[in-house]
KOLROTI-702730 format. One record per residue (C-alpha): y, x, z. Coordinates in steps of 0.001 Angstrom, whole numbers, always signed. Layout:
% KOLROTI-702730
+---------+---------+---------+
!       y !       x !       z !
+---------+---------+---------+
!       Y !       X !       Z !
...
+---------+---------+---------+
This chain:
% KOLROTI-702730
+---------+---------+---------+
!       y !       x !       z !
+---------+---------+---------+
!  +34448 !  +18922 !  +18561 !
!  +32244 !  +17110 !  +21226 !
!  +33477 !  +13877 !  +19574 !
!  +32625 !  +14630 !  +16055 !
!  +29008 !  +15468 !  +17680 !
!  +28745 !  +12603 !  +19624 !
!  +29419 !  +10819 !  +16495 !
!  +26961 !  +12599 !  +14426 !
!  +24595 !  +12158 !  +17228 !
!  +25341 !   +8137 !  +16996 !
!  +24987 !   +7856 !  +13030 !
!  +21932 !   +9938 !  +12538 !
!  +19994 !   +7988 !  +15814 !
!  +21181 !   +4284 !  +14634 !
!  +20307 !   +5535 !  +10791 !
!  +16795 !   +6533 !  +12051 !
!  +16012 !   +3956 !  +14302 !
!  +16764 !   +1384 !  +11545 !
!  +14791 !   +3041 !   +8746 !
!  +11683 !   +2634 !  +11383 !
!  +11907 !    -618 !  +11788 !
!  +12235 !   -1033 !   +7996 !
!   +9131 !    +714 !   +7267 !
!   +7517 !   -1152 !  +10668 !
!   +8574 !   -4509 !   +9062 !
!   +6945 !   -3688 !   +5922 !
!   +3323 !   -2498 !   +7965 !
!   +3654 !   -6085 !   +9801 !
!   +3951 !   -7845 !   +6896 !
!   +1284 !   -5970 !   +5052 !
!    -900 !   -7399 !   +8291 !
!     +58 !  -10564 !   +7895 !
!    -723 !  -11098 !   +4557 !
!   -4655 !  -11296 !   +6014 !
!   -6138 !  -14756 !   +6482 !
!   -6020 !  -16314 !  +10150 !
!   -8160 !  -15140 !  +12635 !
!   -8607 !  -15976 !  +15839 !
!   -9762 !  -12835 !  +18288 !
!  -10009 !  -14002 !  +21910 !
!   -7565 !  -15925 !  +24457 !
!   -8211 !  -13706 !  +27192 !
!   -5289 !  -11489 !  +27974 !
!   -7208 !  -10040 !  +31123 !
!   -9603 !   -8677 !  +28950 !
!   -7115 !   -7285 !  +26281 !
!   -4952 !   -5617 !  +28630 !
!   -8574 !   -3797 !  +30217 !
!   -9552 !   -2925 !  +27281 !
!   -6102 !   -1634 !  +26275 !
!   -5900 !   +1037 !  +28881 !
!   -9199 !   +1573 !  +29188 !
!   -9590 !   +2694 !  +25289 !
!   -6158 !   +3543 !  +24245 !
!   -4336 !   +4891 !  +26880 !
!   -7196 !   +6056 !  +28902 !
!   -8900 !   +7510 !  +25970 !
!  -12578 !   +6258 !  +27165 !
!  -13688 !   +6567 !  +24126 !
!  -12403 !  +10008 !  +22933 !
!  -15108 !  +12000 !  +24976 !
!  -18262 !  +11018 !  +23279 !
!  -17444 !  +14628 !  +21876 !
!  -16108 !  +16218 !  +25016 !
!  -14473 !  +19621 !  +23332 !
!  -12144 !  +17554 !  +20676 !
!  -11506 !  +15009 !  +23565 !
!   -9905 !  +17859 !  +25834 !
!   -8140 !  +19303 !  +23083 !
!   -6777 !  +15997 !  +22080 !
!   -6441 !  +14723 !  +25910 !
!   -3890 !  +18002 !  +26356 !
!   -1538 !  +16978 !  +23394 !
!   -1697 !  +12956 !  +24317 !
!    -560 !  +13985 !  +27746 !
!   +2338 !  +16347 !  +26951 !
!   +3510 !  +13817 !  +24470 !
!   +3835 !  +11444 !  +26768 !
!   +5343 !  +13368 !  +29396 !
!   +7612 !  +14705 !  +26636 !
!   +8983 !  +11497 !  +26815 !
!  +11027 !  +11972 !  +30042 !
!  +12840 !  +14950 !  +28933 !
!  +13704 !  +12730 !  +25023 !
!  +15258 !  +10037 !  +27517 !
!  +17753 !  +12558 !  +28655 !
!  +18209 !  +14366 !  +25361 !
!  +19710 !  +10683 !  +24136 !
!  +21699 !  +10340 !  +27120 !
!  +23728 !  +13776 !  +26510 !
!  +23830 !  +12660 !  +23158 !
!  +25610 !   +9957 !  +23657 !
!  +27289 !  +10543 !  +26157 !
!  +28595 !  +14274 !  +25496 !
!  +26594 !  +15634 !  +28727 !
!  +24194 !  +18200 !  +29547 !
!  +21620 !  +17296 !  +31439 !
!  +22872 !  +14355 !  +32445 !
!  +20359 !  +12777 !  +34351 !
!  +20135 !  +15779 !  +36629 !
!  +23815 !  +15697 !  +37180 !
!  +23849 !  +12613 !  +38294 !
!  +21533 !  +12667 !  +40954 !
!  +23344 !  +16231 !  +42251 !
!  +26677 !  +13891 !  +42284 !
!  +25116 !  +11358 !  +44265 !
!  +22905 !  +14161 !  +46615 !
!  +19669 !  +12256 !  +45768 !
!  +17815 !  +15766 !  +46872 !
!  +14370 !  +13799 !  +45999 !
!  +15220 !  +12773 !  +42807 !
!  +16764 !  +16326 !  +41937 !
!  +13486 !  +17663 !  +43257 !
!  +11539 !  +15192 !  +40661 !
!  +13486 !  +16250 !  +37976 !
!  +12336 !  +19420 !  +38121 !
!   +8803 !  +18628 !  +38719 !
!   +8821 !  +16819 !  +35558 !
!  +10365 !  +19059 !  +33686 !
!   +7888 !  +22175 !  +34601 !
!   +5141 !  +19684 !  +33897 !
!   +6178 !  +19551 !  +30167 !
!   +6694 !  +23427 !  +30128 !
!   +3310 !  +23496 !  +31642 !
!   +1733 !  +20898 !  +29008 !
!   +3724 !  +22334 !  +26228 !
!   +2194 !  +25858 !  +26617 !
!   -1020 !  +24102 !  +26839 !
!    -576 !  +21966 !  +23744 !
!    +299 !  +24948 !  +21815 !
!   -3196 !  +26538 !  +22080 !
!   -4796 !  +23077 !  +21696 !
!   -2487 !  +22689 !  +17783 !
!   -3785 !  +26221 !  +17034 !
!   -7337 !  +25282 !  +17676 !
!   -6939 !  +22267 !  +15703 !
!   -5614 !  +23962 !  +12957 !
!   -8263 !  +26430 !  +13156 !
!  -11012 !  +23945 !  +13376 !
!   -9489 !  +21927 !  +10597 !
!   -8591 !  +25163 !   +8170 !
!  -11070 !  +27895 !   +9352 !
!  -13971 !  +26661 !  +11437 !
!  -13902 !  +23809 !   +8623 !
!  -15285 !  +21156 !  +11203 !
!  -17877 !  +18450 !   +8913 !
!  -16338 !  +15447 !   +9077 !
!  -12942 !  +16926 !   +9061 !
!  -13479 !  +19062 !   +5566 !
!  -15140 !  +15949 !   +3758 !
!  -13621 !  +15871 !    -319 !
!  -12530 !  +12116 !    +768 !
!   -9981 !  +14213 !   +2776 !
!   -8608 !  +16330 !    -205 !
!   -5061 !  +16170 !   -1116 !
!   -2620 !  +13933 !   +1402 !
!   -5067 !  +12895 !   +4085 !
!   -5800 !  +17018 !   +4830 !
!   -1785 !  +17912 !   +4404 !
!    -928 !  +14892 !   +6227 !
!   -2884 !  +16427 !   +9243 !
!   -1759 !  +19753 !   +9289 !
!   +1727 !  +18591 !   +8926 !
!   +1249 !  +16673 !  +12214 !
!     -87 !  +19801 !  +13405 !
!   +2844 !  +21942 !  +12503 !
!   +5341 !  +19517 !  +13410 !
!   +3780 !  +19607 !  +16909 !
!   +3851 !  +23476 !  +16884 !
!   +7684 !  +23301 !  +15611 !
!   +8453 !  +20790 !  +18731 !
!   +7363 !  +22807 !  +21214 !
!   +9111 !  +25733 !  +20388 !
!  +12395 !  +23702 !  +20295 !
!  +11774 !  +22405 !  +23586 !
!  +11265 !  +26358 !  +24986 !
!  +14287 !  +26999 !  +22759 !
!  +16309 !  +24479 !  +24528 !
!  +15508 !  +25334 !  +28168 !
!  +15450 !  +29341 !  +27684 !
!  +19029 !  +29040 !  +26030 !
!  +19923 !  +26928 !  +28557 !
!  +18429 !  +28751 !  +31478 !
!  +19634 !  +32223 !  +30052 !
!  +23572 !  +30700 !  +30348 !
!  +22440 !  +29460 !  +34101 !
!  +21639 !  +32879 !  +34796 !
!  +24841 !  +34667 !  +33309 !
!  +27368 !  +31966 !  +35072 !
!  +29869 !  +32026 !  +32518 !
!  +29497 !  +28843 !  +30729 !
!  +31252 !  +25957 !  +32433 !
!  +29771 !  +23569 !  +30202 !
!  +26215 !  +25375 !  +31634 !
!  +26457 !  +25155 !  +35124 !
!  +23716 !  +26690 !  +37064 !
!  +20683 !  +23961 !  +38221 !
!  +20636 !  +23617 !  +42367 !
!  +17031 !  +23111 !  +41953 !
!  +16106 !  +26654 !  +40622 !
!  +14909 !  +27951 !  +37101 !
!  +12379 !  +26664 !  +34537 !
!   +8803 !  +27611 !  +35241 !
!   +8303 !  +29007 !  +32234 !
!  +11308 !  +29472 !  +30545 !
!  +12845 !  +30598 !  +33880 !
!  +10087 !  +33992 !  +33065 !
!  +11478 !  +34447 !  +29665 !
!  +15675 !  +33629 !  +30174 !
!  +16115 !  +36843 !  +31996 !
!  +15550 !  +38968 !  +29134 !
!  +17878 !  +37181 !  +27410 !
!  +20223 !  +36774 !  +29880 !
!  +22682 !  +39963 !  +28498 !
!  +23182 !  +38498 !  +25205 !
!  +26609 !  +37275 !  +24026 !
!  +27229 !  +33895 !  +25332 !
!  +28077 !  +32131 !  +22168 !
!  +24771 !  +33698 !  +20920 !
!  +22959 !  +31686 !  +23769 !
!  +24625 !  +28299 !  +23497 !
!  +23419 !  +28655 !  +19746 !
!  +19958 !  +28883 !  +20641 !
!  +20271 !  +26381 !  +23220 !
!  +21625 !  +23940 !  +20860 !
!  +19513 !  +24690 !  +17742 !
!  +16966 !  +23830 !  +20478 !
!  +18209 !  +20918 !  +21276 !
!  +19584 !  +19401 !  +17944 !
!  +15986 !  +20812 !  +16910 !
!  +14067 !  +18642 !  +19462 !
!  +15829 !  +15117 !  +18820 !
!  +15918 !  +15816 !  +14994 !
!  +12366 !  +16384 !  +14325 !
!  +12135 !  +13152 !  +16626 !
!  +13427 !  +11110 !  +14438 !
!  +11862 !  +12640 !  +11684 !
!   +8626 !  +12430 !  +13096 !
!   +9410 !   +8549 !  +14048 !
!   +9939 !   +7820 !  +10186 !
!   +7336 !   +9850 !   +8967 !
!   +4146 !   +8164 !  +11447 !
!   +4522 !   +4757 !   +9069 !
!   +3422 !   +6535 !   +6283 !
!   +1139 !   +8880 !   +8372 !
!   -2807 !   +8508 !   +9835 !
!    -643 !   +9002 !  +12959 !
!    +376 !   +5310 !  +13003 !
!   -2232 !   +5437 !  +15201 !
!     -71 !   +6872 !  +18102 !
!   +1373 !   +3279 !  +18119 !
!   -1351 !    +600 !  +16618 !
!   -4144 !   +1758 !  +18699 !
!   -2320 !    -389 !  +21448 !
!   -2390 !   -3424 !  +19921 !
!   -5501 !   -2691 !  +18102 !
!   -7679 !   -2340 !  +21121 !
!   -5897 !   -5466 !  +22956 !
!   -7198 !   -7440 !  +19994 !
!  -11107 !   -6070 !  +20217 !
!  -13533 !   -8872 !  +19072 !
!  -15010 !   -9678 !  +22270 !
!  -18738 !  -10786 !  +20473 !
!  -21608 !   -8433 !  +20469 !
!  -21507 !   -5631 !  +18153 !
!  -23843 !   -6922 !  +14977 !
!  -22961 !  -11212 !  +15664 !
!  -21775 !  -12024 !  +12241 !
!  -19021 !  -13989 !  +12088 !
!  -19838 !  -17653 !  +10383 !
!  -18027 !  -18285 !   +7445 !
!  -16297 !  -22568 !   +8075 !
!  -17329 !  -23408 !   +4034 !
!  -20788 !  -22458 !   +5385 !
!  -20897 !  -24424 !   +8915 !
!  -19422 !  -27507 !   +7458 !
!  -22100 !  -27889 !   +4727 !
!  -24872 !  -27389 !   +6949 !
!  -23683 !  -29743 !   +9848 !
!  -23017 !  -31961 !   +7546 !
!  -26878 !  -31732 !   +6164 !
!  -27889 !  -32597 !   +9639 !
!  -25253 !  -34595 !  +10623 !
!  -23955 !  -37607 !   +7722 !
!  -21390 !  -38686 !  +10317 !
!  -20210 !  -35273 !  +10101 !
!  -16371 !  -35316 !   +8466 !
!  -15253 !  -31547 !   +7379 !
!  -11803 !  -30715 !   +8311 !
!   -9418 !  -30541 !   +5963 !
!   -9525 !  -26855 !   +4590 !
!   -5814 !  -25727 !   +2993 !
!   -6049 !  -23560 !    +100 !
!   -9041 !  -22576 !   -2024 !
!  -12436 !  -21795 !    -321 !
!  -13661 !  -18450 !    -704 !
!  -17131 !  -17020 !    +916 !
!  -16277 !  -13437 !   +1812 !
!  -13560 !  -11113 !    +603 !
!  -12820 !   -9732 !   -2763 !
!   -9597 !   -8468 !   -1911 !
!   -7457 !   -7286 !    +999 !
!   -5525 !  -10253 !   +1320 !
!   -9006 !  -12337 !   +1708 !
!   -9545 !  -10058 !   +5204 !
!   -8489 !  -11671 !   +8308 !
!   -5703 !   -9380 !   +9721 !
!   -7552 !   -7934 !  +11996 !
!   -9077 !   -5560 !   +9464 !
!   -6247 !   -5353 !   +8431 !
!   -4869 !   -3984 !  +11640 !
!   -7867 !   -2112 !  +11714 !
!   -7302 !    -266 !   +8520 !
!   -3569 !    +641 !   +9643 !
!   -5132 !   +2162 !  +12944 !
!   -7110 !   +4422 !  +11623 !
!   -6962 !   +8301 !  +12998 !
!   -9157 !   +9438 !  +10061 !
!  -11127 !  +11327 !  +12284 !
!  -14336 !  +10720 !  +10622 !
!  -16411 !  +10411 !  +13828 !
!  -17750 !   +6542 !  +12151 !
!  -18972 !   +8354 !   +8993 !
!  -20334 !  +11500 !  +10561 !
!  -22883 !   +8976 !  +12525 !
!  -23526 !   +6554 !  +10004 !
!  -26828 !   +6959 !   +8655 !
!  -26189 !   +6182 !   +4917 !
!  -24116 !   +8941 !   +4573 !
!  -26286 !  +11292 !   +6301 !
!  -28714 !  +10595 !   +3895 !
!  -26027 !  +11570 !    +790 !
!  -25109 !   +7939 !    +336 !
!  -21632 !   +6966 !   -1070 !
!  -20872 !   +4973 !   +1884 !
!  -18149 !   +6483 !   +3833 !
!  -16952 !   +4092 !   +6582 !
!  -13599 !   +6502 !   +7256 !
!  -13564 !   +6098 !   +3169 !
!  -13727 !   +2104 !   +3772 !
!  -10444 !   +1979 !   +6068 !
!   -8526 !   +4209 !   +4068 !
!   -9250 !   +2451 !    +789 !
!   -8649 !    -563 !   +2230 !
!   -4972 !    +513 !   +3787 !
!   -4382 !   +1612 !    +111 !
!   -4932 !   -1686 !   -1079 !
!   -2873 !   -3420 !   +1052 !
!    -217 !   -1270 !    +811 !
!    -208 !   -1371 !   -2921 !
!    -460 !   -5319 !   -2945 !
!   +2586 !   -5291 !     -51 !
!   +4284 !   -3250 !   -2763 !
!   +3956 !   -5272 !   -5533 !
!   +4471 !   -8810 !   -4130 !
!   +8193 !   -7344 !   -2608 !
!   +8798 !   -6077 !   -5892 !
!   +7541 !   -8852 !   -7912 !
!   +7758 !  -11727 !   -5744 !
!   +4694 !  -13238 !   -3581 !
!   +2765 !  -14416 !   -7519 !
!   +2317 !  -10829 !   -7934 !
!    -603 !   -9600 !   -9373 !
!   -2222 !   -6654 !  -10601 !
!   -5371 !   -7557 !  -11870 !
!   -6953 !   -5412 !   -9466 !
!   -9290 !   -5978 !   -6490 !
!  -10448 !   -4031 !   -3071 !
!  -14481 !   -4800 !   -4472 !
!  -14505 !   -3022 !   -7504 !
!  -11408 !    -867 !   -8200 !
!  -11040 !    +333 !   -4757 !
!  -14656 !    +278 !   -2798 !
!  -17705 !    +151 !   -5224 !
!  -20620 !   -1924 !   -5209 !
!  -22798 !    +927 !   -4379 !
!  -20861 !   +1743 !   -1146 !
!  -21235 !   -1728 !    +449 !
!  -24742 !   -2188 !    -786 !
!  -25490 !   +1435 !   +1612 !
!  -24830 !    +146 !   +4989 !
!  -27425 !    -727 !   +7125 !
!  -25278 !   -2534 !   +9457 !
!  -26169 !    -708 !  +12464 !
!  -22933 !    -646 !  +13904 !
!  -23431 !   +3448 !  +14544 !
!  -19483 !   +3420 !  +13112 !
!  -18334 !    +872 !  +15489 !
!  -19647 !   +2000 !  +18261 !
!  -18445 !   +5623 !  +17875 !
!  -14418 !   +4613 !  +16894 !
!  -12760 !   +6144 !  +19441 !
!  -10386 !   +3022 !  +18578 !
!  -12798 !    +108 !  +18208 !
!  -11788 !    -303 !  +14496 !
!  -15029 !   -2218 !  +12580 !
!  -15402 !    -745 !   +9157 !
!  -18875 !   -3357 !   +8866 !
!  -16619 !   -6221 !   +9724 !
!  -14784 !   -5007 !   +6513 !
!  -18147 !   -4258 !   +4471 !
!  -19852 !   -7797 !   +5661 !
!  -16997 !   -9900 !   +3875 !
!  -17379 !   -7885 !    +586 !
!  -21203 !   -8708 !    +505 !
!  -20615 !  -12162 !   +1142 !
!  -18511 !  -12146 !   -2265 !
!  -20260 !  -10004 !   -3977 !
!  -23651 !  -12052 !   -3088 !
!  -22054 !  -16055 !   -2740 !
!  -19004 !  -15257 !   -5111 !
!  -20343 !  -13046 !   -7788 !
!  -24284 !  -13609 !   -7567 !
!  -24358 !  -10085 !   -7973 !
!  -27260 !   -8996 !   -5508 !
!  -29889 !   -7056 !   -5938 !
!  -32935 !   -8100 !   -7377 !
!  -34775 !   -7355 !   -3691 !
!  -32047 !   -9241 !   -1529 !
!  -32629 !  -12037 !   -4277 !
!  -36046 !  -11946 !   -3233 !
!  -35740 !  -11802 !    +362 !
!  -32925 !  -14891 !     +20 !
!  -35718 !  -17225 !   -1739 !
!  -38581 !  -16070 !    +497 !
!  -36324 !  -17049 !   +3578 !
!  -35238 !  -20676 !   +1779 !
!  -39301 !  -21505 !   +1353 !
!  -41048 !  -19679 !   +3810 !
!  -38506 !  -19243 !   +6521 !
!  -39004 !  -15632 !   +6598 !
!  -38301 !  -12617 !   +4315 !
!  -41964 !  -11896 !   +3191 !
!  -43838 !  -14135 !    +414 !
!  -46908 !  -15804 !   +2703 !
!  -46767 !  -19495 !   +4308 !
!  -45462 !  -20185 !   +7463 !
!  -48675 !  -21727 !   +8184 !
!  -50581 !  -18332 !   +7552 !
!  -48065 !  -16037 !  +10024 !
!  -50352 !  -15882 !  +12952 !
!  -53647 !  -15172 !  +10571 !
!  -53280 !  -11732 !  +11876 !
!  -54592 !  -12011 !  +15104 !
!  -57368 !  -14058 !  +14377 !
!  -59922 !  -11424 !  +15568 !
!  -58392 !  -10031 !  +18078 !
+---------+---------+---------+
């Protein structure tokens, strides 16, 4: 019997694990299928920013109540962690609580001591992270938080966060399942395969197990296993189901945040076509370099996005904090920077579809301006960076929403008739309003 479930434990781990890195091939490629980009060559600086913003969260408490809430779950899953490391060890090796075992064999009395301080810490955060998913849920469903009840949200994006939510609730009560089971057969001393723990009981479970302690033993190795098939199952469930979750997050905000632009929020990129002509106005010695491929000012599509928006896009919580400060929307314009990201994930994702269906000439006759993000939306922003500075992630919905104007204004000629104005009054007069350069200083003449 222990084989067969050492072999089960085997075919559904290596089946999981594989279908992940399936699914994280296909996100890499998506990426990649952005034009080149060079971010910054300073690894220092990437790593800072990394822990700073990502791991440390620095950016989470410019709204201190969610950032606790959130804070709580971040830390229990990662403390979680060291209890899944010896959840795979019994399971492939046929133990129980192997890790702890093995230090008792070899008397390591301070490691035996550490186990257990570890493991009340995630009985500890796990209690704690249950009433921080029930007030999420409850801001989410009842309080109906803003920016987290927005109709951009309706359908998916809103299940797809109260799955997460229930799949969190679901974990911890296999985890409590798991250690009262087990510290209920501790406690009746019958089970050989359950020997009792030198180190004491569970701090929490160790205050429920007793009133289970008088129950039949097979009854109690049931509910320590459905615990602990429970835990490692929803695991791997929950491993296969973050690639096509907002949650991808809980992986890409790493990297995402190592490859922050390092310029000043609000310095435009220059676009190469652009440079080149004008140094070569100035200079006539100036040679172009050769550029490969067609030239294109801006981005009509996904695909004409450097990766890093790309990145961007896939990093997205959803949380809604860049569209709940952005000024256009406050004043009931289309523009939704959250909107922006998400739109432009779909796009990419449909395109990634296509091409490894179709081959890399696919093409659907569709575009990210115009089928996916409207005119109108772009046109809203008043680039005031209000969504990039608030991304608890550093994700730049402008850098996303600059491109499209360029195509929509050097690609299409589509601006509107004002910008048009503006453009010509800035080729003659060197500045956006229709009076000579010579007469700019007229008004202080009598002062």
């Amino acid at each position: 019997m222990q084989i067969i479930q050492i072999a089960l434990f085997i075919l559904i781990s290596v089946a999981s694990i594989s279908l992940f890195l399936v699914q994280a091939k296909r996100i890499y490629d998506n990426i990649m299928l952005g034009r080149k980009e060079k971010i910054h060559d300073d690894p220092i600086w990437g790593i800072q920013q990394m822990l700073l913003i990502a791991f440390g969260q620095k950016k989470m408490f410019k709204i201190t109540s969610a950032a606790l809430l959130h804070l709580v779950i971040y830390v229990s899953f990662l403390i979680t962690q060291i209890e899944l490391i010896e959840v795979f060890v019994d399971g492939f090796t046929g133990g129980h609580r192997s890790v702890y075992h093995f230090f008792e064999n070899h008397r390591w009395v301070f490691f035996q001591h550490l186990y257990y301080l570890s493991i009340n810490m995630i009985e500890i955060l796990s209690v704690l992270a249950f009433f921080a998913t029930i007030a999420f849920l409850w801001r989410r469903n009842i309080l109906k938080v803003p920016r987290l009840s927005m109709s951009e949200l309706n359908g998916w994006p809103k299940l797809d966060a109260n799955l997460i939510l229930v799949f969190e609730l679901a974990l911890i009560i296999f985890i409590f399942s798991m250690n009262i089971g087990d510290r209920a057969l501790q406690l009746k001393g019958t089970s050989a395969h359950y020997p009792v723990l030198n180190g004491g009981g569970f701090i929490v479970s160790g205050l429920i197990a007793p009133a289970f302690q008088n129950l039949p033993e097979g009854l109690l190795i049931g509910l320590e296993r459905f615990g602990w098939w429970g835990h490692i199952l929803l695991v791997l469930v929950f491993l296969n189901y973050i690639p096509n979750s907002k949650h991808l997050h809980l992986m890409l905000a790493f990297p995402n945040t190592y490859f922050s632009r390092k310029e000043p929020k609000g310095e435009m990129i220059n676009m190469p076509g652009v440079m080149n002509e004008v140094k070569a106005m100035f200079d006539p010695s100036f040679t172009p370099p050769e550029v490969e491929g067609e030239v294109k000012f801006g981005a009509k599509d996904a695909t004409d996005l450097s990766w890093k928006s790309l990145l961007d896009a896939y990093a997205c919580t959803e949380c809604g904090r860049c569209t709940a400060v952005c000024p256009a929307n406050q004043t009931g314009k289309l523009l939704s920077p959250r909107l922006i990201m998400m739109r432009t994930r779909d796009r990419i994702e449909d395109i990634g579809k296509g091409i490894r269906e179709h081959g890399p000439e696919f093409s659907d006759n569709k575009s990210l301006l115009g089928d996916y993000i409207t005119k109108e939306e772009i046109l809203a922003c008043t680039t005031c960076n209000a969504c990039v500075e608030e991304c608890p992630v550093t994700i730049s919905p402008l850098n996303i929403i600059l491109e499209l104007r360029r195509s929509l204004v050097m690609e299409a000629s589509d601006a509107p008739a004002e910008w048009n104005t503006m453009f010509t009054n800035i080729e003659n007069n060197q500045a956006p309003w229709q009076f000579s350069p010579s007469d700019r200083m007229k008004w202080a003449d009598d002062l």
